[in-house]
N, C-alpha and C positions, 0 to 999 in steps of 0.2 A: 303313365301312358305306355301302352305297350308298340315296341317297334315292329315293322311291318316286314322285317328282314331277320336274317341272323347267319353270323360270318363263324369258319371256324380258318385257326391255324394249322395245317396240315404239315408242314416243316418249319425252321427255322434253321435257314442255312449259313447264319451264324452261330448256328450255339448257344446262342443267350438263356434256352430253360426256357422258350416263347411256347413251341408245338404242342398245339393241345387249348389253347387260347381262344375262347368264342366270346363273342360279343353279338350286339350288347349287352348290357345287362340286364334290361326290359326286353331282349329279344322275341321275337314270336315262334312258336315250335310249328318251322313248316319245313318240307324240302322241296316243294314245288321251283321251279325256275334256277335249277342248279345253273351255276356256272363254277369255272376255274379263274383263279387271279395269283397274279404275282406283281410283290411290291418290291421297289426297287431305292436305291437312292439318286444322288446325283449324279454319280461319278457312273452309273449305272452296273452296278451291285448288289445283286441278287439277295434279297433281306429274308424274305417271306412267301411261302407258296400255300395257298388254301384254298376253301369252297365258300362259295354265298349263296342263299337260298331266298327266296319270296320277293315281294316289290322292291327294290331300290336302283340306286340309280350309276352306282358302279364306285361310287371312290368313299364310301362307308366306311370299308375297314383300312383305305388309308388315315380317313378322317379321324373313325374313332380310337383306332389303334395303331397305325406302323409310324406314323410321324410323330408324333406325342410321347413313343414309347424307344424308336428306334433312327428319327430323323428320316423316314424315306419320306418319298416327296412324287414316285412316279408310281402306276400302277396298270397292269397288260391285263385282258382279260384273250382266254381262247374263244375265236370264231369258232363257226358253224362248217369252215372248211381248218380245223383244227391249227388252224394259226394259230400267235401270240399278236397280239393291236394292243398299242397305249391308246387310252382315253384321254 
């Protein structure tokens, strides 16, 4: 089944060799409903910076990829008045 979204990693501001990292892997090839996100961890630590495109619902590429892969746990997306807002 294919997914209704599709995430990429635009930095990795640790270094780990992440940037560049799209998900999922059943993703759908859209760009429609770009947003920005940044994942973060506990201690609030700037992990991951990237784009997500098509239906979903905001904590996808936590889900599928930064906690699983890097332990983050929190995730901002940018408003429409170019803020940064946790979900």
């Amino acid at each position: 089944m294919t997914r209704k979204y599709k995430w990429v990693i635009d930095k990795d501001h640790l270094d780990m060799g992440d940037a560049g990292t799209e998900g999922p892997s059943n993703a759908a090839t859209t760009t429609e409903n770009e947003a920005r996100f940044r994942m973060y961890d506990d201690d609030e630590t700037l992990y991951y910076s990237g784009r997500i495109w098509g239906d979903y619902d905001g904590f996808e590429p936590l889900d599928d990829f930064g906690t699983a892969n890097a332990g983050a746990v929190a995730i901002q997306y940018k408003n429409n008045q170019g803020q940064w807002e946790y979900l």
